[in-house]
N, C-alpha and C positions, 0 to 999 in steps of 0.2 A: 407712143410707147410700144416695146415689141416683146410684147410677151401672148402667150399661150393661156390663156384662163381656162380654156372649154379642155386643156388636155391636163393641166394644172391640178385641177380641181377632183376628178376623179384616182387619183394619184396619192393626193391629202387626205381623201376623207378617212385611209388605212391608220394614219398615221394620226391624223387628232383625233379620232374618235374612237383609241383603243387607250384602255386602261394603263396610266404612266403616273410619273411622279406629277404633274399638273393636275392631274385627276385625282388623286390620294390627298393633296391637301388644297384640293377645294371642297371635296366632300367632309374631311376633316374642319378646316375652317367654317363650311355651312354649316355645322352643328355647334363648333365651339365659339365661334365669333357671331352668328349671323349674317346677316346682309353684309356688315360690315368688313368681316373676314371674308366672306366670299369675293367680294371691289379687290379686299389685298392681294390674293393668289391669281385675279383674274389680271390685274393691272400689272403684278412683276411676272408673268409669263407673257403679257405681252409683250413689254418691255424688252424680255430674254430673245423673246420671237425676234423684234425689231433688229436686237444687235447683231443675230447671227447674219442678217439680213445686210444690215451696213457694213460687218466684217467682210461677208462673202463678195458683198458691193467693190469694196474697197482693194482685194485681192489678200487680205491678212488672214483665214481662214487655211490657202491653199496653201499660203506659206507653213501657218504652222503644223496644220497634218504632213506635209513633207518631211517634216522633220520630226522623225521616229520618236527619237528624244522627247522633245516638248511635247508630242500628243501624248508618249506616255505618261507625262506627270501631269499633263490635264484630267488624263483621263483618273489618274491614281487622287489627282485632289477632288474632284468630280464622286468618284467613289467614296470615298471620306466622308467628301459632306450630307452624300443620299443620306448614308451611312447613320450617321449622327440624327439627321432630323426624323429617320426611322426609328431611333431609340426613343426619341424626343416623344415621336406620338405612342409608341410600345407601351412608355412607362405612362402620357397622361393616360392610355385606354386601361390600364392597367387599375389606373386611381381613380377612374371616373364612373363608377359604381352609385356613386351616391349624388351627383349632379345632375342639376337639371336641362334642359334644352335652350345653350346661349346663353348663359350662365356660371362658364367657367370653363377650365380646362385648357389644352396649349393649343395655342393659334400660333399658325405660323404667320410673320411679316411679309410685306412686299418684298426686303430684302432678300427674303427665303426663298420666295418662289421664283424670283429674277438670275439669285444665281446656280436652284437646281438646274435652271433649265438652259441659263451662259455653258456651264459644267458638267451637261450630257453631251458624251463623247458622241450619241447615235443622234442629239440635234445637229451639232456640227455638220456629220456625213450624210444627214441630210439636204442639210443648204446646199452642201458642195456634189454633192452626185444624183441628186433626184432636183431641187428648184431647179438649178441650170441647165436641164434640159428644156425650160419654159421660158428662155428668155432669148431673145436675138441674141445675133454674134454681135452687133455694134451696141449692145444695151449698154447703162450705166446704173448704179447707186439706185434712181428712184424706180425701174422695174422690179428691184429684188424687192424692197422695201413696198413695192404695190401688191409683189403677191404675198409679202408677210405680212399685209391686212388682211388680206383676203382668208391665211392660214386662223388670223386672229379671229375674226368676226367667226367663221366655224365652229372653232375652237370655242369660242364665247358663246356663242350660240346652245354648244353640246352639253356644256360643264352648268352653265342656267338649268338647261331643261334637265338635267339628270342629278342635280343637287335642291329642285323644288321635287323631285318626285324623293328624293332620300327625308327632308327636312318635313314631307307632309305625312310619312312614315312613322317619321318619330312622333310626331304631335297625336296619331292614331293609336299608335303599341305605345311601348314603354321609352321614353326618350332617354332615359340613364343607360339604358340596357342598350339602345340603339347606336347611343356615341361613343361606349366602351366597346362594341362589336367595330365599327367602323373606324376608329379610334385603332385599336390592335389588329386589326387586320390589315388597316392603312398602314401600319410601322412596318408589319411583317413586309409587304408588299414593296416599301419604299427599302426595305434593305436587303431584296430579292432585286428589284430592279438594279442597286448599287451593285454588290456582287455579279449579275449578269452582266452587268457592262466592262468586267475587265477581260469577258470570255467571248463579245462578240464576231 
């Protein structure tokens, strides 16, 4: 297999281990679902990870950023949907004053987190102008997809360890207090990132 891992990897760590829509509703999900919610947001961003992986595998990626066109209405439904699941956590941070820790409040699904992150325009142009510089000229399909494990286990890695340090927080201070703060600051966040992404 001819990929690049040792040039790979320092490359990634910019990019999974900064604050994004993946990061907002895992921390949102570890408070309001638990463990449970946390497996959902971890399991559809990997999933997201994988297809941009097989897309860009496949050559359907290159196609469709070529064409002005269709990035822009990816990029405009992409927007949209931040959009919405920012209002989504706005309004529970909003309501969640009087709840407890895992206990209620909006969890996002698998589905949710698989297609914020199918639906960022800045995933996309990352598989296609930063992974492929990590891969041979004769690669196929499973080098993309080996190093979009590799993104994933980081990625999984990061969001674990920075969602037991959030989740042991709350259990310390006030956990109503804790999931209404992360809760609306998460919305804010997720409908800061949607609008940035039509100005990138």
């Amino acid at each position: 297999m001819d990929i690049n891992i040792v040039g790979f990897i320092p490359a990634l760590l910019p990019i999974a281990l900064s604050p994004g829509a993946s990061f907002t509703l895992a921390m949102n999900n570890a408070l309001s679902g638990g463990r449970r919610g946390l497996v959902k947001t971890l399991t559809g961003t990997a999933l997201g990870i994988y297809t941009h992986a097989f897309l860009i595998g496949l050559g359907i990626t290159t196609i469709l950023v070529a064409s002005q066109a269709v990035f822009s209405l990816l990029k405009y439904i992409g927007t949209a949907y931040l959009l919405w699941l920012g209002f989504q956590l706005l309004r529970s941070g909003i309501k969640s004053a009087d709840m407890q820790l895992s206990a209620g409040g909006t969890t996002t699904s698998l589905t949710d987190a698989w297609m914020a992150n199918v639906l960022n325009p800045k995933a996309m142009l990352f598989y296609l102008t930063v992974v492929t510089q990590f891969v041979g000229p004769h690669s196929n399909i499973t080098s993309y997809l080996a190093l979009a494990s590799i993104h994933i286990l980081v990625m999984t890695v990061w969001l674990l360890i920075v969602s037991k340090a959030v989740v042991f927080s709350a259990r310390k201070l006030n956990p109503a207090r804790l999931k209404k703060y992360v809760n609306t600051g998460g919305g804010c966040l997720l409908i800061l990132f949607s609008l940035k992404s039509l100005f990138f």
